[in-house]
VOBA-1610 file (N, C-alpha, C; in pm, whole numbers, padded with zeros to 5 digits, always signed):
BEGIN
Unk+12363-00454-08972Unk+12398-00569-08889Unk+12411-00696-08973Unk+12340-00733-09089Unk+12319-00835-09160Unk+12396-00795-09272Unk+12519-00891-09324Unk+12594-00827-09423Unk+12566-00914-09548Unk+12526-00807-09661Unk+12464-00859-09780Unk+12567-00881-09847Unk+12576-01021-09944Unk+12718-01064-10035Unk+12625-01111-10162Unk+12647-01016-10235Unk+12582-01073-10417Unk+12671-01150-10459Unk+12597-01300-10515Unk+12686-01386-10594Unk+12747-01311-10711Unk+12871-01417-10775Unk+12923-01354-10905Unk+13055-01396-10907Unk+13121-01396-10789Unk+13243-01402-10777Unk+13321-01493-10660Unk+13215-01595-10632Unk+13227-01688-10547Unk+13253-01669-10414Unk+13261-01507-10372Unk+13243-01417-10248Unk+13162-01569-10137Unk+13020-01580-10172Unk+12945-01582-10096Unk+12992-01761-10024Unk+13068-01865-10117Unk+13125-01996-10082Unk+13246-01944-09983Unk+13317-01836-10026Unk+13424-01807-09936Unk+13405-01757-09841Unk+13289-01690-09793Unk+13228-01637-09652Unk+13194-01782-09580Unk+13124-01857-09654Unk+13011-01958-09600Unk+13120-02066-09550Unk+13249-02090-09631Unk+13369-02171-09592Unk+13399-02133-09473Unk+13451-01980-09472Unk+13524-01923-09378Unk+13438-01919-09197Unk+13297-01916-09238Unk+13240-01913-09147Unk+13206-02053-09071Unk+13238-02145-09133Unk+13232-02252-09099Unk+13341-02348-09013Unk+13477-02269-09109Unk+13590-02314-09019Unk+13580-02246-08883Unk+13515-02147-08881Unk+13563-02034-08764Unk+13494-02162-08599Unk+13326-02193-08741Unk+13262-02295-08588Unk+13307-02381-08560Unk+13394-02499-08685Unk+13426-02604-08657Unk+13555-02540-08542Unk+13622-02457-08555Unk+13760-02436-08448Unk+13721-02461-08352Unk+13612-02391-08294Unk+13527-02371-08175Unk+13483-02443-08119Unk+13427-02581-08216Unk+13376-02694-08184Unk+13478-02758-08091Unk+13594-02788-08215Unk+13724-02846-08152Unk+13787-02815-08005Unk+13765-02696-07972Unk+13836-02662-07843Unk+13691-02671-07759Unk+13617-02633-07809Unk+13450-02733-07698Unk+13476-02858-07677Unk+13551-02920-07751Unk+13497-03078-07746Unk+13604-03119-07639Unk+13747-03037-07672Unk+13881-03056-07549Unk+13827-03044-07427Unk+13757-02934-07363Unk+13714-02915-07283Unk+13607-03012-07184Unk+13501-03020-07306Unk+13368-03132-07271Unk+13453-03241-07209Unk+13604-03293-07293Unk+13606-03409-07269Unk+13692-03467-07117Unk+13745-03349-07074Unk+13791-03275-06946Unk+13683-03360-06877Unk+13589-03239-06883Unk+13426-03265-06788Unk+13395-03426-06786Unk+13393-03471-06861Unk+13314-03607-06906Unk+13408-03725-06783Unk+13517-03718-06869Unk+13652-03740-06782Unk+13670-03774-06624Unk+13672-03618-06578Unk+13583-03618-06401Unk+13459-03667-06371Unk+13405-03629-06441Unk+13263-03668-06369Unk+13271-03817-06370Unk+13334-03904-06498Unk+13313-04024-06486Unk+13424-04093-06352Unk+13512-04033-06350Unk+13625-04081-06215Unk+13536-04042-06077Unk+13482-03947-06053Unk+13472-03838-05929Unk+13328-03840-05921Unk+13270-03853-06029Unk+13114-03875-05971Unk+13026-03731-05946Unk+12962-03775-05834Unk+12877-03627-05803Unk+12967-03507-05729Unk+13060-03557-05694Unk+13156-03471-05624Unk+13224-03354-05759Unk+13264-03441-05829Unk+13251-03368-05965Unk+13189-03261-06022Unk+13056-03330-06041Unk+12960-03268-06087Unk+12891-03097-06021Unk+12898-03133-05884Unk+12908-03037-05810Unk+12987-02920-05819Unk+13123-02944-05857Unk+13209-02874-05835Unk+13183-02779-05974Unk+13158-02853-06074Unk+13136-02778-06252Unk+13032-02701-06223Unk+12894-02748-06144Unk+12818-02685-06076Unk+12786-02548-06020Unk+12872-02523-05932Unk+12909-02418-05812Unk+13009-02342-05913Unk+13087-02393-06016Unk+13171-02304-06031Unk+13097-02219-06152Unk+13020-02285-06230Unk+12929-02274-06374Unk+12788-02189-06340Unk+12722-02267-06243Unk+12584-02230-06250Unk+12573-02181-06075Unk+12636-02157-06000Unk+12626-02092-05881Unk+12602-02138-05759Unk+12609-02324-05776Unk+12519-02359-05667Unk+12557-02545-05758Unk+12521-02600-05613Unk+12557-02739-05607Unk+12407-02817-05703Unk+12415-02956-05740Unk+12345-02971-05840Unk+12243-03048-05687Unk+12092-03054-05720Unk+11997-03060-05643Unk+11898-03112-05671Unk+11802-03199-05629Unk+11638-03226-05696Unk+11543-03150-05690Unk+11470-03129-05751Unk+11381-02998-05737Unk+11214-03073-05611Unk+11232-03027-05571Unk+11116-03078-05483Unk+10939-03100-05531Unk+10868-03184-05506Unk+10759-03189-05596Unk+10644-03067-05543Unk+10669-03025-05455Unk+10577-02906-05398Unk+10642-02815-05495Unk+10721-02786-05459Unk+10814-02649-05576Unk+10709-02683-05721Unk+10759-02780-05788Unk+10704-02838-05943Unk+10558-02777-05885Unk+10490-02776-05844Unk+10313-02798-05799Unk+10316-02643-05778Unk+10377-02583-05727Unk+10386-02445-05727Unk+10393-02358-05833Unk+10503-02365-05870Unk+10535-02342-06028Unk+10390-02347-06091Unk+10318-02440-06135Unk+10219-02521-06188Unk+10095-02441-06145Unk+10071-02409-06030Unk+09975-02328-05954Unk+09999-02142-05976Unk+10112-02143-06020Unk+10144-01985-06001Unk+10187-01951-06142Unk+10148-02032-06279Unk+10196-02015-06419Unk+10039-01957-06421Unk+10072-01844-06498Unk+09929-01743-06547Unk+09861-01810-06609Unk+09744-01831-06610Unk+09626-01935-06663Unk+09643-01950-06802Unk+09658-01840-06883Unk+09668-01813-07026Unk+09778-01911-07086Unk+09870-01901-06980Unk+10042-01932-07029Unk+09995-02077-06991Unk+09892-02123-06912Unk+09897-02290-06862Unk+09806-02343-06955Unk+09706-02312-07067Unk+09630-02292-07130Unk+09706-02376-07191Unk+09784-02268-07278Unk+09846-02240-07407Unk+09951-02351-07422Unk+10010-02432-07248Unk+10114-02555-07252Unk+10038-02636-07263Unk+09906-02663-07200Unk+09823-02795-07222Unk+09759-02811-07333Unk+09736-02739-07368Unk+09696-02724-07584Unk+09807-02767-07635Unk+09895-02745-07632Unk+09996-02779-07671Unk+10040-02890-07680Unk+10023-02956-07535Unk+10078-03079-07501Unk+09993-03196-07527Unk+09903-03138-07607Unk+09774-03212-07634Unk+09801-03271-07772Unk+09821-03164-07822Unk+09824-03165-07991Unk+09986-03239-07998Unk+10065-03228-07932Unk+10203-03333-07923Unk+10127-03461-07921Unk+10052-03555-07802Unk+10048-03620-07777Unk+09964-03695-07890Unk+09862-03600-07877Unk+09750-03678-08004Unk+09909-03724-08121Unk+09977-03638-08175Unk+10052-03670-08330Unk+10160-03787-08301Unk+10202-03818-08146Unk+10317-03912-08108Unk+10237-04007-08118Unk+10073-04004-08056Unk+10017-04162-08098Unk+09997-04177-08242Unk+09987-04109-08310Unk+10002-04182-08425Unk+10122-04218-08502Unk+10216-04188-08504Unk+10352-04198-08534Unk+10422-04348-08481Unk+10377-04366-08327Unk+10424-04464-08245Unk+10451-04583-08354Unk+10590-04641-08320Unk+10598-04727-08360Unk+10550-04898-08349Unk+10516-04948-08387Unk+10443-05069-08317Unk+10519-05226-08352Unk+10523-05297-08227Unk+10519-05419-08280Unk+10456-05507-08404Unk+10525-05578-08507Unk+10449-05637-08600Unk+10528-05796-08574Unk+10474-05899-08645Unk+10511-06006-08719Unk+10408-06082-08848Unk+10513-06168-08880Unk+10436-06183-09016Unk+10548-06323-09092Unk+10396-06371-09087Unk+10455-06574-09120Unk+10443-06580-09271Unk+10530-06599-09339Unk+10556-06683-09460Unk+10496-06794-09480Unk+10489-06802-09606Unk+10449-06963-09647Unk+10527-07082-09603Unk+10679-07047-09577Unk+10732-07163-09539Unk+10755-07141-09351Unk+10670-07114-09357Unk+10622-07145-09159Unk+10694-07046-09096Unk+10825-06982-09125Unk+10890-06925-09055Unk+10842-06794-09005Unk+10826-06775-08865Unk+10772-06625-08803Unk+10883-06516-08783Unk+10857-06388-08903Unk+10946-06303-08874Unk+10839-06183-08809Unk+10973-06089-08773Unk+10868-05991-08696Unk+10974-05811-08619Unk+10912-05770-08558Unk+10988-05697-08525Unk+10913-05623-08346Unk+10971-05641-08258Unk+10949-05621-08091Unk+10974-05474-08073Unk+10879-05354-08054Unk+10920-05255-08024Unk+10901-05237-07902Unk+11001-05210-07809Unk+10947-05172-07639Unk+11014-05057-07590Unk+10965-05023-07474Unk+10992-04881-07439Unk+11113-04863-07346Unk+11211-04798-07360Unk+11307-04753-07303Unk+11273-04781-07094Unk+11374-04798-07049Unk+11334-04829-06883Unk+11367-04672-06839Unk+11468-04575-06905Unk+11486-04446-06815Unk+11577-04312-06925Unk+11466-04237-06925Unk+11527-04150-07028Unk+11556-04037-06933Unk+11708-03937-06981Unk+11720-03832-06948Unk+11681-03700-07012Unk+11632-03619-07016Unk+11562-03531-07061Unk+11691-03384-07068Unk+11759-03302-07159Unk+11811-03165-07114Unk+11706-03063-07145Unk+11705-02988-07016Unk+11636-02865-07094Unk+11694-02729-07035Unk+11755-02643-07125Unk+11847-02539-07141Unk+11791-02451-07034Unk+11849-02376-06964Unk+11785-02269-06843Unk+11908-02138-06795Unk+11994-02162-06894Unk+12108-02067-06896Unk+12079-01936-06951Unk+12096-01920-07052Unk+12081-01739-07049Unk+11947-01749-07152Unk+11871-01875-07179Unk+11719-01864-07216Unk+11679-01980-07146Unk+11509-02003-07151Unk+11445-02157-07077Unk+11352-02135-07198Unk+11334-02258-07217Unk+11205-02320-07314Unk+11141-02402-07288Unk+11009-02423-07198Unk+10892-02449-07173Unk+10861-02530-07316Unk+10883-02505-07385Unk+10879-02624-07518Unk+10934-02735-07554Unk+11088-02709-07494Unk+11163-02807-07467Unk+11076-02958-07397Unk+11036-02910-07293Unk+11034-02947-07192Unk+10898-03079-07277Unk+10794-03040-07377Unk+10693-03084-07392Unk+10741-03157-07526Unk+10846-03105-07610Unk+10835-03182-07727Unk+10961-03311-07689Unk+11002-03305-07575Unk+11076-03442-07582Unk+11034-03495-07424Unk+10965-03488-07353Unk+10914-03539-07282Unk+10752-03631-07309Unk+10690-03582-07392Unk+10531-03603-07393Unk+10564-03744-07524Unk+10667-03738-07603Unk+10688-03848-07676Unk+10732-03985-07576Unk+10825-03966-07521Unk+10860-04069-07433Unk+10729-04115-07321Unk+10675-04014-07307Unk+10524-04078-07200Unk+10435-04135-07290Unk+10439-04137-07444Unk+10379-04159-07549Unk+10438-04348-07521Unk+10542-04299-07592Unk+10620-04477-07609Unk+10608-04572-07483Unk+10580-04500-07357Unk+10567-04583-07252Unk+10705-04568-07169Unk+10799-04493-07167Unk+10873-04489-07108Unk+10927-04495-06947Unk+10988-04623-06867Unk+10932-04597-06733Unk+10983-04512-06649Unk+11038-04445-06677Unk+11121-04294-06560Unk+11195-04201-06635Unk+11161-04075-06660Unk+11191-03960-06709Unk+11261-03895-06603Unk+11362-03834-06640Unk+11427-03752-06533Unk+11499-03606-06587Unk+11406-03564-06564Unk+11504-03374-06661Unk+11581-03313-06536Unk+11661-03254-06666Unk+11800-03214-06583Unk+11768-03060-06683Unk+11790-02972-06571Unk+11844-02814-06592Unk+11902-02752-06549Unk+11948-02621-06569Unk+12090-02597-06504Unk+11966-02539-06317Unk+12105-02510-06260Unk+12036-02502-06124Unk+12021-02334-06124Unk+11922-02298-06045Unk+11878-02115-06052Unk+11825-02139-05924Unk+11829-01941-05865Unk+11778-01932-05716Unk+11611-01935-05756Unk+11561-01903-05902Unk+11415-01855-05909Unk+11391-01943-06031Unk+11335-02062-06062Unk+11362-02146-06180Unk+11216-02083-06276Unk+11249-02068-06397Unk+11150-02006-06449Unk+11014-02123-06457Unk+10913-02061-06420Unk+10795-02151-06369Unk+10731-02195-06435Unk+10746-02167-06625Unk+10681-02162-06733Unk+10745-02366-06757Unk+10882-02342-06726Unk+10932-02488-06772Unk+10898-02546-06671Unk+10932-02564-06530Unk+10833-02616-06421Unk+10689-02677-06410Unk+10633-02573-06474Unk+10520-02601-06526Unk+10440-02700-06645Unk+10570-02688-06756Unk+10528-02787-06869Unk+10593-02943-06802Unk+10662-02928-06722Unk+10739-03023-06641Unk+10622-03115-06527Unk+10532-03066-06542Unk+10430-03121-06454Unk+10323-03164-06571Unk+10328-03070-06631Unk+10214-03080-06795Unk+10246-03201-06852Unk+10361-03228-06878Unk+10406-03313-06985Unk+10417-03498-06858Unk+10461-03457-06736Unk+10460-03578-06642Unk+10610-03612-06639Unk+10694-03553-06667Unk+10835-03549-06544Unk+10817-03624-06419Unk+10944-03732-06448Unk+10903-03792-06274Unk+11002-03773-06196Unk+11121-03662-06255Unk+11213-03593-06101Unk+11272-03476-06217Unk+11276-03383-06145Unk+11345-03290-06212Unk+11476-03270-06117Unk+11578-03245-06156Unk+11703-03240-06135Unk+11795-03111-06173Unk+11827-02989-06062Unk+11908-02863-06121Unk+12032-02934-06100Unk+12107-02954-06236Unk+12204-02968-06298Unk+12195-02912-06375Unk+12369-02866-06482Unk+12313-02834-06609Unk+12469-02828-06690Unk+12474-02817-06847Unk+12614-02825-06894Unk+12632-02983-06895Unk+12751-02950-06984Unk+12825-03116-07001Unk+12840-03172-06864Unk+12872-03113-06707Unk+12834-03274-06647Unk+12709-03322-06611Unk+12598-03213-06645Unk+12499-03295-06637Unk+12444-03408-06759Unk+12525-03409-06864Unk+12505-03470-06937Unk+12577-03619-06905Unk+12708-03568-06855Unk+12836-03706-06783Unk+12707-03779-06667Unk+12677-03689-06619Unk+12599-03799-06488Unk+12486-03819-06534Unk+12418-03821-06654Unk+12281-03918-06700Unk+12344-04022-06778Unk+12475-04011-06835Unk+12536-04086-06898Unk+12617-04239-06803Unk+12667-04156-06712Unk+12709-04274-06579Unk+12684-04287-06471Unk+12604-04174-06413Unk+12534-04194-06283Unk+12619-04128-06221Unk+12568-04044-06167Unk+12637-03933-06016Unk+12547-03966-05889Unk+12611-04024-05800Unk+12550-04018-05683Unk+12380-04005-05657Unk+12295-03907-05680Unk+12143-03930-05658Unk+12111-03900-05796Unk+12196-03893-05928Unk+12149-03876-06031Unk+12168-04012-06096Unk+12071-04087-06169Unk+12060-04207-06190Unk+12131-04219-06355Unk+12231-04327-06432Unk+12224-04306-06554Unk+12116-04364-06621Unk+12059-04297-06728Unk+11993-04337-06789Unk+12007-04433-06964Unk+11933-04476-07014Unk+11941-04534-07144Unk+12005-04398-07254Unk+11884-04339-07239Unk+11909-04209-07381Unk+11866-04099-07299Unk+11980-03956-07401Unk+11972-03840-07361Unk+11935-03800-07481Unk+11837-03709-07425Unk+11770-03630-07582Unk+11738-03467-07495Unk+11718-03374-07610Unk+11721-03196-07568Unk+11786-03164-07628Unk+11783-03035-07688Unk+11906-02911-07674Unk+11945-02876-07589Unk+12092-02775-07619Unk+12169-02740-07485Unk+12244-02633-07609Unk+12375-02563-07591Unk+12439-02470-07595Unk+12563-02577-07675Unk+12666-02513-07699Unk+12752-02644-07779Unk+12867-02681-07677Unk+12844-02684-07596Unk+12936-02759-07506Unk+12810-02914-07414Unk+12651-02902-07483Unk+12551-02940-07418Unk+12582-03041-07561Unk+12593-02988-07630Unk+12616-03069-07783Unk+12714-03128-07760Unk+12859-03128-07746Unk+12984-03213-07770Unk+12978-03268-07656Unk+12897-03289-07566Unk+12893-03381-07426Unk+12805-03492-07483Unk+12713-03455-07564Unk+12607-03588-07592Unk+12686-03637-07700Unk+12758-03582-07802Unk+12851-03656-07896Unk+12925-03766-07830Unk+12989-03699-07744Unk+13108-03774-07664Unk+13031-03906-07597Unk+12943-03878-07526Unk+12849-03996-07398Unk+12786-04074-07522Unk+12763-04058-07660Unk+12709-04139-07742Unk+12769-04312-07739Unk+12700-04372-07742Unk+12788-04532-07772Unk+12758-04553-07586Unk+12793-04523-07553Unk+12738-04528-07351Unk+12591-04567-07364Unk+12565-04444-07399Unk+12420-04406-07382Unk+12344-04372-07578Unk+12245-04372-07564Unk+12189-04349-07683Unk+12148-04191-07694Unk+12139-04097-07789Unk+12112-03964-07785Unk+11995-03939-07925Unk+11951-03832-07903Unk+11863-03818-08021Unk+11931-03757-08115Unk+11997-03660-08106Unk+12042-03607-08218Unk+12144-03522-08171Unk+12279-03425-08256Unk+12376-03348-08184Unk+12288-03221-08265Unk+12175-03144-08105Unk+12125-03024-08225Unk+12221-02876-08138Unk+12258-02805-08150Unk+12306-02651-08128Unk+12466-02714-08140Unk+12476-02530-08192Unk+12400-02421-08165Unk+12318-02420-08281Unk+12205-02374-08273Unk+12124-02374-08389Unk+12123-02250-08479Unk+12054-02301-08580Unk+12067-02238-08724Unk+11988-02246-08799Unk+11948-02154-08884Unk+11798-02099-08977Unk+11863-02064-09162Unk+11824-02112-09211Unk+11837-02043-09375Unk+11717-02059-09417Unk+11705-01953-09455Unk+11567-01909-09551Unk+11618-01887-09667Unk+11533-01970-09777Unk+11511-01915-09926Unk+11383-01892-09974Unk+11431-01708-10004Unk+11348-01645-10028Unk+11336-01563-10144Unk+11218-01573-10228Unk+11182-01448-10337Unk+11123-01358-10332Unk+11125-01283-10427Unk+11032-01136-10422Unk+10908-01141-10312Unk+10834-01255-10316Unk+10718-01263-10303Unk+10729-01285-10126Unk+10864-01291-10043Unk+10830-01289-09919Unk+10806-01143-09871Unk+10743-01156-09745Unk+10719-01050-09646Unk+10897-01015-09589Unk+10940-00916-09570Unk+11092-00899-09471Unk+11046-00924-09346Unk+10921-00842-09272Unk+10917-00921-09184Unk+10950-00986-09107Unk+10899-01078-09214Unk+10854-01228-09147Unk+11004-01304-09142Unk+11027-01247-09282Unk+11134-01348-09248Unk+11266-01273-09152Unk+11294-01157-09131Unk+11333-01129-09021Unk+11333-01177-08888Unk+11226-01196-08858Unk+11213-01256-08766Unk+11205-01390-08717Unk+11195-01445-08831Unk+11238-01603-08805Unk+11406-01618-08808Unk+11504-01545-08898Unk+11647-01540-08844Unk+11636-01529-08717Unk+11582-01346-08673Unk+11632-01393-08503Unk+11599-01469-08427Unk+11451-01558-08454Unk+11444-01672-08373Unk+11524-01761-08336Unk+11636-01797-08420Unk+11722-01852-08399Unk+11833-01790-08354Unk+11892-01690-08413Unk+11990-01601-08367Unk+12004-01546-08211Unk+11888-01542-08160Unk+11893-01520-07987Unk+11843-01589-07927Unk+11952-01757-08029Unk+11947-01872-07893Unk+12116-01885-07830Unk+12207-01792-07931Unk+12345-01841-07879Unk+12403-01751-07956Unk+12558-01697-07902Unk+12596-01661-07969Unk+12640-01701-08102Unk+12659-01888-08105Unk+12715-01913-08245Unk+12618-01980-08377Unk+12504-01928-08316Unk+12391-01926-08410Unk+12376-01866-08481Unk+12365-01939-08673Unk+12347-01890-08747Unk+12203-01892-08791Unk+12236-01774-08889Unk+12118-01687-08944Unk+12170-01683-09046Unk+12138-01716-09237Unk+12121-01712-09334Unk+12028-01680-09393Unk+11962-01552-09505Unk+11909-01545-09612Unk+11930-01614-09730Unk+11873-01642-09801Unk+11928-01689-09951Unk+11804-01640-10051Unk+11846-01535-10128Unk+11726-01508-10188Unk+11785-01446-10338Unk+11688-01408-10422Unk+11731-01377-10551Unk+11684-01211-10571Unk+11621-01182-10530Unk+11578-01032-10494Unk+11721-00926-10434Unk+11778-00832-10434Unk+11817-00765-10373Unk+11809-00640-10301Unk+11611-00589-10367Unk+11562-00491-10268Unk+11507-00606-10123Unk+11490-00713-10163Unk+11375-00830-10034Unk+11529-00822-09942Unk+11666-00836-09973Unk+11792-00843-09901Unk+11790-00738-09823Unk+11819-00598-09846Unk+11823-00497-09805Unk+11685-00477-09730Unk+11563-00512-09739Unk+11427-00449-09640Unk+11471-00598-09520Unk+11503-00680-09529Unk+11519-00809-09427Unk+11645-00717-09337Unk+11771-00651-09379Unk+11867-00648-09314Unk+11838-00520-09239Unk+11721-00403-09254Unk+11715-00336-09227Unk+11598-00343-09083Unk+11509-00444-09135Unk+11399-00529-08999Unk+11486-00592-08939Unk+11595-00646-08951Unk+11689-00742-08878Unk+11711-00648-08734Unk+11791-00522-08791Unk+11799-00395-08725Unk+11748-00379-08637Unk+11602-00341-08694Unk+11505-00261-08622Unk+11473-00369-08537Unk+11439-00527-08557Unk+11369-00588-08429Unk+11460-00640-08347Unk+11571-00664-08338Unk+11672-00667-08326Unk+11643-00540-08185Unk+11660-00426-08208Unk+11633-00300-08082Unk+11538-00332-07987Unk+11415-00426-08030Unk+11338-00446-07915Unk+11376-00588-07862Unk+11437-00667-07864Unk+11440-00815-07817Unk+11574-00772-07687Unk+11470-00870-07573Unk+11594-00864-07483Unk+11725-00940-07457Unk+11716-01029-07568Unk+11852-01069-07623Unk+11947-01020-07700Unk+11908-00879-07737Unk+12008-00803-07827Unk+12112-00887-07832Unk+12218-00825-07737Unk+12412-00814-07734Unk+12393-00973-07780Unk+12327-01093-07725Unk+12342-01200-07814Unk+12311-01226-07971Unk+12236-01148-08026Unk+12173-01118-08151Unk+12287-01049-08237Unk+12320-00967-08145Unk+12425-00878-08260Unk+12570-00943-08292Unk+12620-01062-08194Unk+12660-01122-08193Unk+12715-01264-08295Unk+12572-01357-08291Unk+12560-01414-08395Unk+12544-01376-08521Unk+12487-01271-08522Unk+12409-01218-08719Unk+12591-01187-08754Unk+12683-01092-08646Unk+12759-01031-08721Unk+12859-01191-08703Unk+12861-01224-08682Unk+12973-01346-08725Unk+12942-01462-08760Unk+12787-01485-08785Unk+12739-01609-08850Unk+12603-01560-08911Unk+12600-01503-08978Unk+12467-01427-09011Unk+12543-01328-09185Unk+12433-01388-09233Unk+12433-01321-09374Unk+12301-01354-09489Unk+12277-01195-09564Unk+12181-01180-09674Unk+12274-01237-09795Unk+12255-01357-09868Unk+12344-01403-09997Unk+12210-01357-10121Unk+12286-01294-10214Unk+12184-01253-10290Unk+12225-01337-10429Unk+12162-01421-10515Unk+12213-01505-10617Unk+12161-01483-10710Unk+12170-01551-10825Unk+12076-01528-10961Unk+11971-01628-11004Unk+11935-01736-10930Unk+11808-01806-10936Unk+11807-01894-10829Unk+11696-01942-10805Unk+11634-02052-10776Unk+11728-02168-10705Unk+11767-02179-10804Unk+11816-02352-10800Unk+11969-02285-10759Unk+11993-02200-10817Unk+12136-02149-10696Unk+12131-02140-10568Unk+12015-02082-10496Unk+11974-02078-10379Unk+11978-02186-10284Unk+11934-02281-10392Unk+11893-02468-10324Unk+12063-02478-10300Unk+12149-02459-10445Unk+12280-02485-10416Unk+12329-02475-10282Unk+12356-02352-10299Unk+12385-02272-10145Unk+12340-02341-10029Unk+12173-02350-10016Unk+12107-02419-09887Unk+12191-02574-09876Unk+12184-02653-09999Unk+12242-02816-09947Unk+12421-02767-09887Unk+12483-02692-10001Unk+12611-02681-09924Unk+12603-02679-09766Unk+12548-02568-09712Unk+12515-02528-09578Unk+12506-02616-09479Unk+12366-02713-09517Unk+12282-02795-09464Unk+12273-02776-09339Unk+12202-02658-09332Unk+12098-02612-09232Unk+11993-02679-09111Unk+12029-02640-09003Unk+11931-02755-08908Unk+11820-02713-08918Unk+11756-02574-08997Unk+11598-02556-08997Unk+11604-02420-09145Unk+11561-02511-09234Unk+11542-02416-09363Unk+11440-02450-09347Unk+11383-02352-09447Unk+11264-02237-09479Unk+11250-02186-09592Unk+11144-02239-09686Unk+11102-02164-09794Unk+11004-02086-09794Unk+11041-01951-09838Unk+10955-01866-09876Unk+10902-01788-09996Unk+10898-01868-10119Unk+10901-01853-10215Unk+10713-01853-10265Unk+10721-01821-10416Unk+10581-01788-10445Unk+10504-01926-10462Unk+10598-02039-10500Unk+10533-02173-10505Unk+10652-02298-10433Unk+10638-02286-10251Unk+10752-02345-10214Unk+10731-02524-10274Unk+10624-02546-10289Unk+10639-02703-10303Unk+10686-02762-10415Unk+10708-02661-10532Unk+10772-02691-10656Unk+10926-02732-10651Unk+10937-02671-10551Unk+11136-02676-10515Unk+11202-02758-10367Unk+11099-02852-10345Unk+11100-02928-10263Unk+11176-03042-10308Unk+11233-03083-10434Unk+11297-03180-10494Unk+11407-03109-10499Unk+11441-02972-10474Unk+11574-02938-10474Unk+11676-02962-10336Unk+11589-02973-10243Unk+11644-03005-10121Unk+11733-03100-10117Unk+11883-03106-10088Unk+11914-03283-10079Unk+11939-03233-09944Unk+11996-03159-09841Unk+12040-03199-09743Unk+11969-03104-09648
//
């Protein structure tokens, strides 16, 4: 499933090119589309939105009711509610310290300079509920904004007859003050300009799928966004000295979030290539994301096998990967190789 390319012959730049144009194409005709969506929703409103709605996700876009949220919350297995409030703990404790703070500071010649940090009046929150949900989502960009003081959070997900109760749940954990089944680029158009009972907000922050991506590109300059992240992507550089494993399984972590998620090795070993592509395989058979797994590895997924070190780094900055990974015998030595 994982196709191994030994450097030597510049094979592995001409895959990594080729695979790149294939996403940027993809991007391009995502972004035609998004900008369709964006388009309506901003003329047409919730009527709009609805309609992308019903035709996308099965059903008109809706508020989730706060008994529902409390339910959810009441009916998440103790272990699993445990394991979000630990969680949401250890977020919160690390956002207060990070927080940015107001300073000033007077010169000798009298003049008061300084800098005013204040908190956003209404953030929109995405959190993905299409063919996966992440209950993590939900805590690592919500529990920062309740951190900064933010005065109205409003998450948006796509709409379902049975909403998985795990995100519901961190949705109450974290202090959500409306949850909203929407989902896709117009739910991104109506936090961006307001649909009817969906309010716009300042900034949109979350992952989403890449049409969840070229909607927050597009609404950027409107609205403020955190970052353009999916479809997402993993490169590991690795030597002799990793586990396959392990690192197997951190490719598919990423690999069965989308189909156009990449998965990269980069290692100097070519038995560590071959035991990774063969666990790729094998865990790969038990995940119930397969057909999406086999998907990404075979059209954005590859073992590059090189002749050192610092070739590897090469490779990784070309790439520039939204989540590398060293797995080497001394990763902090090659931490200056990183540029991108």
């Amino acid at each position: 499933m994982l196709r191994i390319i030994v450097s030597g012959n510049g094979e592995e730049y001409a895959y990594l090119r080729e695979m790149k144009r294939r996403a940027e194409k993809i991007g391009v005709e995502i972004s035609a589309r998004v900008g369709d969506i964006i388009k309506d929703v901003y003329e047409n409103g919730i009527a709009a939105v609805n309609r992308y709605s019903e035709m996308l996700d099965g059903g008109p876009a809706s508020e989730v009711p706060g008994e529902e949220i409390k339910k959810a919350y009441d009916s998440c297995p103790a272990d699993l509610r445990r394991a979000l409030e630990s969680a949401a703990e250890n977020i919160r404790a690390y956002q207060r310290k990070t927080l940015n703070k107001s300073w000033e500071w007077s010169p000798a010649s009298g003049v008061m300079l300084g800098q005013r940090v204040t908190p956003l009046e209404r953030v929109g929150v995405y959190v993905p509920g299409g063919t996966a949900a992440y209950p993590s989502s939900v805590l690592m960009n919500v529990i920062p904004a309740k951190v900064a003081g933010v005065g109205e959070i409003i998450m948006v997900t796509p709409p379902k007859k049975d909403f998985n109760i795990a995100v519901l749940a961190a949705a109450k954990i974290a202090g959500v003050d409306r949850v909203i089944a929407a989902g896709g680029a117009q739910a991104i158009a109506a936090l961006a300009y307001g649909a009817g009972f969906i309010p716009a907000v300042d900034k949109i922050v979350g992952p989403g799928n890449a049409y969840v991506a070229a909607a927050k590109r597009l609404v950027f300059g409107k609205v403020d966004i955190d970052m353009v992240a999916g479809p997402s992507e993993i490169l590991v550089v690795a030597d002799k000295s990793a586990n396959p494993r392990f690192v197997a399984a951190d490719l598919l972590s990423q690999a069965e979030h989308d189909e156009l998620s990449g998965a990269i090795l980069v290692t100097t070993d070519i038995d560590l290539a071959k035991a990774v592509a063969r666990q790729v395989e094998e865990q790969a058979e038990r995940l119930p994301r397969r057909e999406i797994v086999e998907k990404s590895v075979k059209n954005f997924g590859a073992a590059l096998v090189v002749k050192s070190i610092r070739e590897a780094f090469e490779l990784a900055n070309f790439i520039a990967p939204e989540h590398l990974e060293i797995l080497t015998e001394d990763p902090e030595e090659h931490l200056g190789l990183v540029k991108n």
